[in-house]
C-alpha positions as CSV (number, residue, x, y, z in Angstrom):
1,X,81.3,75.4,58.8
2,X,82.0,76.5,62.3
3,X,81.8,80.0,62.9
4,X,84.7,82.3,62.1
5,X,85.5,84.5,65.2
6,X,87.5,87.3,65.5
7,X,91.2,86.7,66.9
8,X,91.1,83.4,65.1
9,X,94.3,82.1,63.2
10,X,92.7,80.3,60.1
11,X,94.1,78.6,57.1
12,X,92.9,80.5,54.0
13,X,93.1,80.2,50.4
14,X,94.7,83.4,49.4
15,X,94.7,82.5,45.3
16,X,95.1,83.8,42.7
17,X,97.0,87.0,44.1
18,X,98.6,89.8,42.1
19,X,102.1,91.6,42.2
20,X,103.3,91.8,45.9
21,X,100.3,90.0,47.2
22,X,100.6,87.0,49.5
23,X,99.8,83.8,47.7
24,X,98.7,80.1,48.1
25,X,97.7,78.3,51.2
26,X,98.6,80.5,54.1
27,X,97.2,81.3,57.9
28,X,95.4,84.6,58.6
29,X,94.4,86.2,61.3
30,X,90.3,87.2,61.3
31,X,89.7,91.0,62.0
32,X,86.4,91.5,61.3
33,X,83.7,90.8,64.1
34,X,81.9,87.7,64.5
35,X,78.3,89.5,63.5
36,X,80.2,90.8,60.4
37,X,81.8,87.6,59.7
38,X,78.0,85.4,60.0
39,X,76.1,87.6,57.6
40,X,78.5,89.4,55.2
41,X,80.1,85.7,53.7
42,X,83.4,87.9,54.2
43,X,85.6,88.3,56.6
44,X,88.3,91.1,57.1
45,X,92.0,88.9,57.6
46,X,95.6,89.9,57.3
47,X,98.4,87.6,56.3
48,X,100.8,85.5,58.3
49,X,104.3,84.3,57.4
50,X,106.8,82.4,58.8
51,X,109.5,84.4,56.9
52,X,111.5,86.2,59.6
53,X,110.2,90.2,58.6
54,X,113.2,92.9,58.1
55,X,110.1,95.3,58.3
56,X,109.0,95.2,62.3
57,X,105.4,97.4,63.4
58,X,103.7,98.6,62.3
59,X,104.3,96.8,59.0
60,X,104.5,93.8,60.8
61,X,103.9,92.0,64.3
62,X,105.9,89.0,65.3
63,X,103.7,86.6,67.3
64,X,105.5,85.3,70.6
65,X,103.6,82.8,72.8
66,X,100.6,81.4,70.2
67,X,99.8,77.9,69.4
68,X,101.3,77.8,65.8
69,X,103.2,75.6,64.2
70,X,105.9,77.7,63.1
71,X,107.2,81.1,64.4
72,X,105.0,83.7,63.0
73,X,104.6,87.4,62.0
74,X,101.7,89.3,60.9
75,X,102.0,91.3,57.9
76,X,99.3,94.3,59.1
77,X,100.1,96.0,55.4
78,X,98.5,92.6,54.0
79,X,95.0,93.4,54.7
80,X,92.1,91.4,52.4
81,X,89.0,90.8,52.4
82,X,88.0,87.1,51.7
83,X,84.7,85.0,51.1
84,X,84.2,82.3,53.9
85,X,85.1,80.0,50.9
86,X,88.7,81.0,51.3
87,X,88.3,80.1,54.8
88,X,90.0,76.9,56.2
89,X,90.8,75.1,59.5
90,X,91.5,76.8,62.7
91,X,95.1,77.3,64.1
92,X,94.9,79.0,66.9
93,X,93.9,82.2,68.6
94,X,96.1,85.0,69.4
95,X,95.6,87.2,72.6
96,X,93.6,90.0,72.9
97,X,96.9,92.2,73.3
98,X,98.3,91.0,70.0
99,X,95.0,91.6,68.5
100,X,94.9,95.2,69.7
101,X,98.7,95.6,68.8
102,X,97.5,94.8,65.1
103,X,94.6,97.0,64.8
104,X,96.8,99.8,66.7
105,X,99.5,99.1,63.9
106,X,96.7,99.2,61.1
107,X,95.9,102.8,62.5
108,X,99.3,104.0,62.1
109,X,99.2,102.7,58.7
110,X,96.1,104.3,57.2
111,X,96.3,107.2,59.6
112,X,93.1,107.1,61.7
């Protein structure tokens, strides 16, 4: 498999989820960094739908401008941790702005 980079938009396989967990077949966006992502066999990803969001950031973070096939939002709460397994096709790649918008909206969320 081709390495997993950070900023990547991915298909992942986010079965079996529980309760309020996404589910299925879905794109992510990979947090993690690409040292982290070659020798854990993890990578750090957060969920992406292409349900318009009623929540906005820093629950979630619309993505205007990427090469997706639908519109998209990030839902930052949706955080997971996945084996490389899970980890499918690339997307796309978001910016380094709307990369730094999600980790600054994860921040406000756990409170660092």
């Amino acid at each position: 498999m081709a390495r997993i980079l950070r900023g990547e938009i991915r298909w992942a396989d986010l079965n079996p989820a529980r309760g309020h967990e996404p589910a299925g077949m879905r794109p992510v966006l990979i947090l993690s960094q690409d040292i982290f992502n070659e020798r854990s066999g993890t990578v750090i990803a957060m969920a992406l739908t292409s349900q318009p969001q009623r929540a906005d950031f820093p629950l979630t973070l619309e993505l205007r401008n990427e090469k997706l096939p639908k519109h998209s939002w990030v839902k930052i709460s949706q955080i997971r941790t996945l084996s490389i397994e899970r980890i499918g096709k690339k997307l796309g790649r978001v910016s380094p702005e709307a990369l730094a918008q999600v980790v600054e909206g994860l921040s406000e969320i756990i409170g660092t």
